[in-house]
C-alpha positions as CSV (number, residue, x, y, z in Angstrom):
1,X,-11.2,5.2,-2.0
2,X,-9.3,5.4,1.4
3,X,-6.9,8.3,1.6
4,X,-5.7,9.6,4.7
5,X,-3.9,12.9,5.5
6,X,-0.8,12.8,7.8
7,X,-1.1,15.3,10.3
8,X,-4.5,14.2,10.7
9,X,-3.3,11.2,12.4
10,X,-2.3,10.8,16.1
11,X,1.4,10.0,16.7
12,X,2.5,7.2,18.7
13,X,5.8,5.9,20.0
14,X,6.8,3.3,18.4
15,X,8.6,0.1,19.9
16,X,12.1,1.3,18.3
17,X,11.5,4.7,19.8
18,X,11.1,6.7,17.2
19,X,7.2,8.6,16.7
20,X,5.4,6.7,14.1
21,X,2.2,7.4,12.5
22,X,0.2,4.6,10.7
23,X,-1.2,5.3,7.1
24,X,-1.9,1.8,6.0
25,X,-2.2,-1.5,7.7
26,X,-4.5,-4.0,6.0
27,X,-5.7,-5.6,9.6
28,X,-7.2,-1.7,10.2
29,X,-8.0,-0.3,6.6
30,X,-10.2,-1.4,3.9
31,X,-7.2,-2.0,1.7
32,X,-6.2,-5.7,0.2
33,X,-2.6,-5.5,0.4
34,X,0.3,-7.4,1.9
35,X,2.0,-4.8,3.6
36,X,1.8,-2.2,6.0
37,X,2.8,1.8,5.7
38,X,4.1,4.0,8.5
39,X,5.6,7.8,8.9
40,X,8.1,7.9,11.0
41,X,10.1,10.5,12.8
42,X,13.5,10.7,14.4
43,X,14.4,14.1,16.1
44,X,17.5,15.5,15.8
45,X,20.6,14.1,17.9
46,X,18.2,11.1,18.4
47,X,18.0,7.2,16.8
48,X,15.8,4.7,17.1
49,X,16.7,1.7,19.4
50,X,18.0,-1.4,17.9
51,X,15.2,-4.1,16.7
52,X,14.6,-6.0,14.3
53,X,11.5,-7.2,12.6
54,X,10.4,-11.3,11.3
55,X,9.0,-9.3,8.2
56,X,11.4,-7.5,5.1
57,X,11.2,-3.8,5.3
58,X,12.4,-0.7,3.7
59,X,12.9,2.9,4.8
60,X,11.9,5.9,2.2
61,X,13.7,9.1,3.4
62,X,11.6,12.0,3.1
63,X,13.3,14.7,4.9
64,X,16.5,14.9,6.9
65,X,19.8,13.2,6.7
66,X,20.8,10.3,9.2
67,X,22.9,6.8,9.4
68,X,21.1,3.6,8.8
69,X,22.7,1.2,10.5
70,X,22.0,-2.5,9.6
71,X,23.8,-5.6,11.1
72,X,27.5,-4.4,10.9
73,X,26.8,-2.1,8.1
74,X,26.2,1.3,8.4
75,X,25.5,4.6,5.8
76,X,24.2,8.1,5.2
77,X,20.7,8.6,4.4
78,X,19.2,11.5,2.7
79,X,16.1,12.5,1.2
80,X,15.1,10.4,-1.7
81,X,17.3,7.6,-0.4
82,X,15.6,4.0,-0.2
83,X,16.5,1.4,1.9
84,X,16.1,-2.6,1.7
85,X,16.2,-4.2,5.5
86,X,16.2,-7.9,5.1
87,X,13.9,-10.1,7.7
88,X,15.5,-10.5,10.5
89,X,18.4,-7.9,10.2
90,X,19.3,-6.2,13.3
91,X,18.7,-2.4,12.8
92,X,18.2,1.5,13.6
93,X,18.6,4.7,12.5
94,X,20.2,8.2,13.6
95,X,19.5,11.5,13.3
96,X,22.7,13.1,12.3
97,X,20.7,16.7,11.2
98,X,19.6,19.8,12.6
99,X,16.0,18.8,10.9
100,X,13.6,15.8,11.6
101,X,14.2,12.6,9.8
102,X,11.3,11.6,8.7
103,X,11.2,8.5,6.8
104,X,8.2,5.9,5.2
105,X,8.3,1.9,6.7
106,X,6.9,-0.4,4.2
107,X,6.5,-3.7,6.2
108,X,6.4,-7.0,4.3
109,X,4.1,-8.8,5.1
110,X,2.2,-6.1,7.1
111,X,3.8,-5.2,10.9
112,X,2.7,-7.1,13.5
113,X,3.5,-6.4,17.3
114,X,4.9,-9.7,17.8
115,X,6.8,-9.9,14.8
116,X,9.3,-6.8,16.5
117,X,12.1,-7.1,18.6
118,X,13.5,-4.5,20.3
119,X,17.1,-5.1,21.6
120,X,17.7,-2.6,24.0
């Protein structure tokens, strides 16, 4: 069994900007999956930078409420909401809250570095 806790692992910045903490990634674990699972973290007042990934994604929102913006369409976000990002889609999200927005990124196949463009 590989379980991991999430405030037992070490934040990093992500390439969008946003504070990102990797739960699964099957390059790193001993897991046989396609895809890759982050935590991510938006402050308040703050979004992520625009990017976009080669791979399909989608956003869980755990806490907070925000905008997700993707190619010319944009929409609130709340807890509970899910969110399909197809390959390739120009992206990002805002924090419109008071309260983190803290949201899951289920990558498709897994992320991979180069497989992330950031467009600002």
């Amino acid at each position: 069994m590989l379980k991991k806790t999430l405030g037992a692992l070490r934040p990093t910045r992500a390439a969008d900007d946003s504070e990102l903490r990797e739960m699964l990634h099957p390059d790193r674990d001993a897991v046989r999956c396609r895809y890759s699972l982050a935590h991510a973290v938006v402050k308040p007042g703050c979004g992520s930078l625009r990017h976009r990934l080669a791979s399909s994604e989608v956003y869980y929102i755990v806490a907070g409420t925000g905008i997700m913006h993707i190619e010319d369409e944009a929409e609130a976000v709340h807890a509970g909401d899910a969110v399909s990002i197809p390959e390739r889609a120009v992206q990002w999200i805002e924090n419109t809250g008071k309260d983190d927005l803290a949201f899951l990124c289920i990558v498709d196949p897994a992320w991979r570095q180069e497989d992330e463009e950031t467009l600002e």
